[in-house]
C-alpha positions as CSV (number, residue, x, y, z in Angstrom):
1,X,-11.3,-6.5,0.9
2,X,-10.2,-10.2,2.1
3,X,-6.6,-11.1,2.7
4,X,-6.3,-13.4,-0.4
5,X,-7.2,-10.3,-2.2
6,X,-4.8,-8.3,-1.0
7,X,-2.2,-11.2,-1.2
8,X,-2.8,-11.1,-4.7
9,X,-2.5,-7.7,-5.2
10,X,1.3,-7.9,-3.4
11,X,2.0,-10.9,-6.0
12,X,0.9,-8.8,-8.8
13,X,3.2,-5.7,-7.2
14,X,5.9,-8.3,-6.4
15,X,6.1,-9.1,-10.2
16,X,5.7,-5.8,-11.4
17,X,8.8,-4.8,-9.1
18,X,10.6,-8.1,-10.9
19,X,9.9,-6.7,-14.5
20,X,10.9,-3.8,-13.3
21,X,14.1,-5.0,-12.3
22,X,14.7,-7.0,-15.2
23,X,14.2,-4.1,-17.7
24,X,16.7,-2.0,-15.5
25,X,19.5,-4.7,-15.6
26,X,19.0,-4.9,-19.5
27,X,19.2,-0.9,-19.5
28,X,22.3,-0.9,-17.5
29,X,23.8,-4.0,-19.4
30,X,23.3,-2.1,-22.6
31,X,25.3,1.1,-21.1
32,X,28.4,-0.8,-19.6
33,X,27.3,0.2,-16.4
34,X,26.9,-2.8,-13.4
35,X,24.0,-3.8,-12.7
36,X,25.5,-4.8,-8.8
37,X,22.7,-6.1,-6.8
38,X,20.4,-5.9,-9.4
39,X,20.4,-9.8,-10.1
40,X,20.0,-10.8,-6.3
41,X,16.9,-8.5,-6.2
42,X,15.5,-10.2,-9.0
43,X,15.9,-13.2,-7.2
44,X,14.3,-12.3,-4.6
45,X,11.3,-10.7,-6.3
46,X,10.9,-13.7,-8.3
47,X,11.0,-16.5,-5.7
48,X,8.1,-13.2,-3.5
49,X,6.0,-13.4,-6.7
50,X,5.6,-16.9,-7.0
51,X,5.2,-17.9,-3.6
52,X,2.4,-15.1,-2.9
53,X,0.7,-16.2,-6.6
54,X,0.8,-19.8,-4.8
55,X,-0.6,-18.7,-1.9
56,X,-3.1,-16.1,-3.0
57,X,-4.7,-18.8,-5.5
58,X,-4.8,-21.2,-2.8
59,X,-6.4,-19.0,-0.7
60,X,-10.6,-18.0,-0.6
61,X,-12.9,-16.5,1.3
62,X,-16.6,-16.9,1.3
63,X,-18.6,-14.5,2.5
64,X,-21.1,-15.5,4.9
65,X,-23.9,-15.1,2.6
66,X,-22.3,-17.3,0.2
67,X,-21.8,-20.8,0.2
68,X,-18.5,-22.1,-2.3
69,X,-18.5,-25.8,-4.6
70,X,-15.3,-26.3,-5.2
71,X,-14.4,-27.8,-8.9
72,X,-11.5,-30.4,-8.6
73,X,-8.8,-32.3,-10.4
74,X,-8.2,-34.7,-8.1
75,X,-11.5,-35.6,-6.6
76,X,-13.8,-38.5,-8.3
77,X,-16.5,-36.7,-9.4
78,X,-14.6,-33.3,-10.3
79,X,-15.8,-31.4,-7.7
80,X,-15.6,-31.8,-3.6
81,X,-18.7,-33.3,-1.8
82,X,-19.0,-30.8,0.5
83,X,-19.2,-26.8,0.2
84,X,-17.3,-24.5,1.1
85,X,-18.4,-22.8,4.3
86,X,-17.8,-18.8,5.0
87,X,-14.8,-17.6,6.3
88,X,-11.0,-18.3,4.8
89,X,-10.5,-21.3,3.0
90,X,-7.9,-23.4,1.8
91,X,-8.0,-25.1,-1.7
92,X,-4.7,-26.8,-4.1
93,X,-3.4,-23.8,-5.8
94,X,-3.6,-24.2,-9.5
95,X,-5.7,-27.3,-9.4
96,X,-9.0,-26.8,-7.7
97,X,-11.5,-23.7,-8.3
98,X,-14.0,-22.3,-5.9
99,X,-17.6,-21.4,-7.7
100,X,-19.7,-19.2,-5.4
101,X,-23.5,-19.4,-4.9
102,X,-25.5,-17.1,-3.0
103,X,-27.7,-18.6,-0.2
104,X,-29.4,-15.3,0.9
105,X,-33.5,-14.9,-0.3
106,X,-33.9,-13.4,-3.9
107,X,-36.2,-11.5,-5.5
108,X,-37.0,-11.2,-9.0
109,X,-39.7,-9.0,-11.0
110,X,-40.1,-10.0,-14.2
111,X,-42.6,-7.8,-16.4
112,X,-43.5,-7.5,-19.8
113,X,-42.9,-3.7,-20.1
114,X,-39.6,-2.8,-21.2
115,X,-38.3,-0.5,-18.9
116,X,-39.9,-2.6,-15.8
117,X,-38.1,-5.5,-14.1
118,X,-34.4,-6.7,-13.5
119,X,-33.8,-7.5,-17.5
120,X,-34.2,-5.3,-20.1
121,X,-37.6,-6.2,-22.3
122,X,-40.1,-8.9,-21.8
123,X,-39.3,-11.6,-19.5
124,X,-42.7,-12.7,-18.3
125,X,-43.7,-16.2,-18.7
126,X,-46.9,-17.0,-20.6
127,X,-48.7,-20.2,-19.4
128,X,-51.2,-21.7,-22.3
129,X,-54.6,-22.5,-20.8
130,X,-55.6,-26.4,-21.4
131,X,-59.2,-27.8,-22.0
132,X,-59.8,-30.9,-20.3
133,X,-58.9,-34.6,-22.1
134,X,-56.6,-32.1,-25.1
135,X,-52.8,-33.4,-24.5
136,X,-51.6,-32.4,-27.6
């Protein structure tokens, strides 16, 4: 796992715990009981959660087999000239997106068998023999 993963994964905890909060207060506000404390933790959790959702969307890592374009609203041609190399990245939260590509070799067996191959059923290619001076 990568740090803007787990980044992430405190924001997503951070507003769960702020839900959680919220639905407490309510309970206690319904019952006459105080809710003391209650509202600066919210507060808190809150300002955690969107500050760590900021950060983990601005945050990417590419993986050293993997090369990243990223998509842009604010360049001129919508995406960055140059890509993304591995290691932890910066991009503008919210307004930029990373798309991955491998770079690593690939193989691929296509066959016309149905239980051979990557995909399931035919996914041979057929090439049509041409007789010399026929272009149609």
């Amino acid at each position: 796992m990568n740090i803007s993963g787990v980044i992430q994964g405190i924001a997503t905890l951070a507003w769960i715990a702020f839900l959680g909060v919220i639905g407490t207060m309510a309970v206690r506000a319904s019952r006459n009981q105080p809710a003391k404390g209650f509202g600066s933790l919210a507060v808190i959790l809150l300002v955690a959660g969107i500050l760590l959702t900021t950060v983990g969307a601005g945050l990417v890592f590419i993986q050293p087999e993997e090369r990243g374009i990223v998509v842009s609203a604010f360049a001129a041609k919508g995406y960055r000239e140059e890509s993304l190399q591995p290691g932890l990245r910066w991009i503008i939260p919210f307004a930029e997106q990373v798309t991955l590509y491998p770079i690593s070799r690939q193989t691929y067996t296509m066959a016309s068998a149905a239980g051979e191959g990557q995909v399931v059923g035919d996914d041979s290619i057929r090439a049509h023999k041409r007789r010399a001076g026929n272009f149609n």
